[in-house]
N, C-alpha and C positions, 0 to 999 in steps of 0.2 A: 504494500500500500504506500502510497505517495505520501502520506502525512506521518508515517511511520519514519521513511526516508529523511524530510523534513528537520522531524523531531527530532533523532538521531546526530543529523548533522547538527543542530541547533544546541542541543542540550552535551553534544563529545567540546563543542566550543565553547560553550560559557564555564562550564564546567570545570574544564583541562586549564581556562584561566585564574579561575579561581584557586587552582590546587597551585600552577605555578605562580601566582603573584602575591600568593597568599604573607610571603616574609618577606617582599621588595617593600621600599619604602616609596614616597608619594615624590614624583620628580617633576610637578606642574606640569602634566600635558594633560591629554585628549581621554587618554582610559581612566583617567585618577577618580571620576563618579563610579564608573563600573567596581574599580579596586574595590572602593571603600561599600558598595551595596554589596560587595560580594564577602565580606568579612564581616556580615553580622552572621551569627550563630546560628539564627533560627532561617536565615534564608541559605545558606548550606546545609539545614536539615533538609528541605523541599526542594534543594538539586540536587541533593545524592540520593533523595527516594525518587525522584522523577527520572534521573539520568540512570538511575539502575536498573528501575523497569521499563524504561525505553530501552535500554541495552537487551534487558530479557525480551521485551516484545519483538524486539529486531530480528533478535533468530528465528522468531517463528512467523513473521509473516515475512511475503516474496513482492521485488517487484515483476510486476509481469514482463514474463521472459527469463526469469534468471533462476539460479537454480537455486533450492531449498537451502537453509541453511550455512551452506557454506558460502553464497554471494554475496554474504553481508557479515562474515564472523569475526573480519579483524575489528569493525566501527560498533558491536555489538559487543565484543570482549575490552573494548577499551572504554565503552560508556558503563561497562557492569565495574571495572575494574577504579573509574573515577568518582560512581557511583559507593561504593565500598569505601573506599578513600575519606571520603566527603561525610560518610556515617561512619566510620572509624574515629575520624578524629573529633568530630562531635559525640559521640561517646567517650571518648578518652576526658576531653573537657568535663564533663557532667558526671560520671561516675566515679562511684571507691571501689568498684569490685574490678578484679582484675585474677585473669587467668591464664596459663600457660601457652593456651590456643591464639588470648588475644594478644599476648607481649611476640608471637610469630608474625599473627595478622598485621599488627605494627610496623612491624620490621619489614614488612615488605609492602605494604601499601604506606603509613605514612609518613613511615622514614623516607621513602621516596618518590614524598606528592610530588616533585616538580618537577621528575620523569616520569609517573603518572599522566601528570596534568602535558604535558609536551607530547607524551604519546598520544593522548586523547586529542589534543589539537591536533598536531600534523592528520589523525586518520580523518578528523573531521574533513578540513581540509582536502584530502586526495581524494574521499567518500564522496565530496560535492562537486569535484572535477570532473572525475571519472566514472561515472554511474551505474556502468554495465560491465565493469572489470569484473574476473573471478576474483573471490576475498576481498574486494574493496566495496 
């Protein structure tokens, strides 16, 4: 579906910036409104839950003509994976309980939101170029 596509690309973008700009400081340009709506708390809650289930929806719907699944897995594993990220570290902020599972989770999504967030952007980006590529 076409709004799936849409959203995908929409949500691996805002998303993938948020994770990377998340520690830059403000250098007076053009993104520095975006930066700063994107560092409240609770609107990183509702892009990691929205970018992670756009990620999951992605695998399962097609655009027509392409094939199931795999025509869309790397802009669907990178909005699940920015999506995670994005609820990783909002949970780390808010919570005291802490688990073995999650001090892994950590370590590999938010230790490294800003290759995350760079992954999620670049596929956005290629995803919106390229439309009918296999895996993009």
């Amino acid at each position: 579906m076409i709004q799936f596509y849409l959203l995908s690309v929409v949500m691996n973008l805002v998303a993938g910036y948020a994770l990377f700009s998340s520690d830059t400081e403000s250098k007076g340009g053009i993104l520095d409104g975006v930066r700063e709506f994107t560092r409240d708390q609770t609107i990183r809650l509702i892009m990691g839950i929205l970018t992670f289930i756009v990620g999951f929806f992605k695998l399962l719907t097609v655009m027509r003509g392409d094939i199931p699944v795999v025509g869309d897995l790397l802009p669907s594993l990178a909005g699940m994976a920015a999506g995670i990220s994005l609820l990783l570290e909002f949970y780390r902020s808010n919570a005291n309980v802490t688990t073995d599972t999650l001090d892994k989770l950590d370590r590999v999504f938010v230790a490294n939101r800003r290759i995350v967030g760079i992954v999620a952007m670049s596929s956005a980006l290629v995803h919106f170029l390229f439309a009918n590529v296999l895996f993009l």
